[in-house]
Each structure stands twice: as C-alpha cells, then as structure tokens.
C-alpha positions as CSV (number, residue, x, y, z in Angstrom):
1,X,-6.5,14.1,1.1
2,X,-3.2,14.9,1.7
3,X,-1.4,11.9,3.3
4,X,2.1,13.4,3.1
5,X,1.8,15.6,6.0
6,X,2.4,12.9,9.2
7,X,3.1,15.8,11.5
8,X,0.3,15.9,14.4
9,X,-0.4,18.5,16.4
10,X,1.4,17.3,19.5
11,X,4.3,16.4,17.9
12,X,4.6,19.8,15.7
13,X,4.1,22.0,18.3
14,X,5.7,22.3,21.7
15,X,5.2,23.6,24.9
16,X,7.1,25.5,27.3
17,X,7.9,23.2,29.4
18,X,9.0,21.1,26.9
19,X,11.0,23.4,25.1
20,X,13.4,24.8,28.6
21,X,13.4,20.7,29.3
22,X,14.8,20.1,25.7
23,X,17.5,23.5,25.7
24,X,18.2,22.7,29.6
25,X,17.0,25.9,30.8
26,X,14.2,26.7,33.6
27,X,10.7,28.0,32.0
28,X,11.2,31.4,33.3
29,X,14.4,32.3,31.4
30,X,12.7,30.2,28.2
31,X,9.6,33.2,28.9
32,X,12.3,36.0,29.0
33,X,13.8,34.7,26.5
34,X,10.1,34.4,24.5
35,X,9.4,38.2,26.2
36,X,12.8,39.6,24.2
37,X,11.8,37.5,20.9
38,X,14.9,35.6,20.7
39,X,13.5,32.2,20.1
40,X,11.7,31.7,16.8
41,X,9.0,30.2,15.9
42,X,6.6,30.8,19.0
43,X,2.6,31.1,18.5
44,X,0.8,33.0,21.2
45,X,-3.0,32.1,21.7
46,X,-4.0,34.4,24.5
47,X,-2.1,33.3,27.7
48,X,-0.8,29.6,26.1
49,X,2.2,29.3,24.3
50,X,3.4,27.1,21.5
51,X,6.4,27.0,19.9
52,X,7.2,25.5,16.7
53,X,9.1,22.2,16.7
54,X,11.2,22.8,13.4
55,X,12.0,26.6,13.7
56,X,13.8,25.6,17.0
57,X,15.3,22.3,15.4
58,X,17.0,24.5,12.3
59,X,17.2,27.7,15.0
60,X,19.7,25.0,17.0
61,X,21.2,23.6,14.8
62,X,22.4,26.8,13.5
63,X,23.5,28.0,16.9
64,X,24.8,25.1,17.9
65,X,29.3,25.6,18.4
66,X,29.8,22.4,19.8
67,X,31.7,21.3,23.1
68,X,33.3,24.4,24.7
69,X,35.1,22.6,27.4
C-alpha cells in the first residue's frame, strides 16, 4: 500500500468556486478563462469542473510579479 501519497481527493482537486475565491476573480471570468485554456491543470468530467491544486500552485507562483502599487 502506498502510504506516501497523503493527498485526498478534496484537497487535490479544486473547484471553481474555489479556485476564482483563491485568485480573487468572479467564477465567470475563471470559466472564460477555462473556455480560452489559460489556466492549467483543469479536468473536465461532462458539465463539472476540477482543477488541479498543484498545477495552479507552480502556475502562480510562476506568474506571480509581486506588488505593483
């Protein structure tokens, strides 16, 4: 049995909701945003939506510029 994996499946995988919550934008620009394939790491099962939690961790990280102020 593989014990090293502690990842579950809610805490791998995120919703929509929590995703625009997280990036601070509404769900409808996060589903344009999944429309034009900008974010990575989304699964689409029919109509639900998950999106990976660590391809939008390293996506973000690698995006982020800092304060612009």
């Amino acid at each position: 049995m593989d014990t090293k994996n502690t990842d579950t499946p809610s805490t791998e995988w995120m919703t929509v909701e929590e995703l625009a919550g997280r990036l601070g934008m509404t769900k409808k620009a996060l589903y344009a945003r999944i429309a034009r394939e900008t974010i990575p790491g989304v699964l689409k099962l029919g109509r639900a939506i998950r999106i990976k939690r660590e391809a939008v961790e390293a996506w973000v990280t690698a995006n982020y510029r800092g304060d612009t102020v």
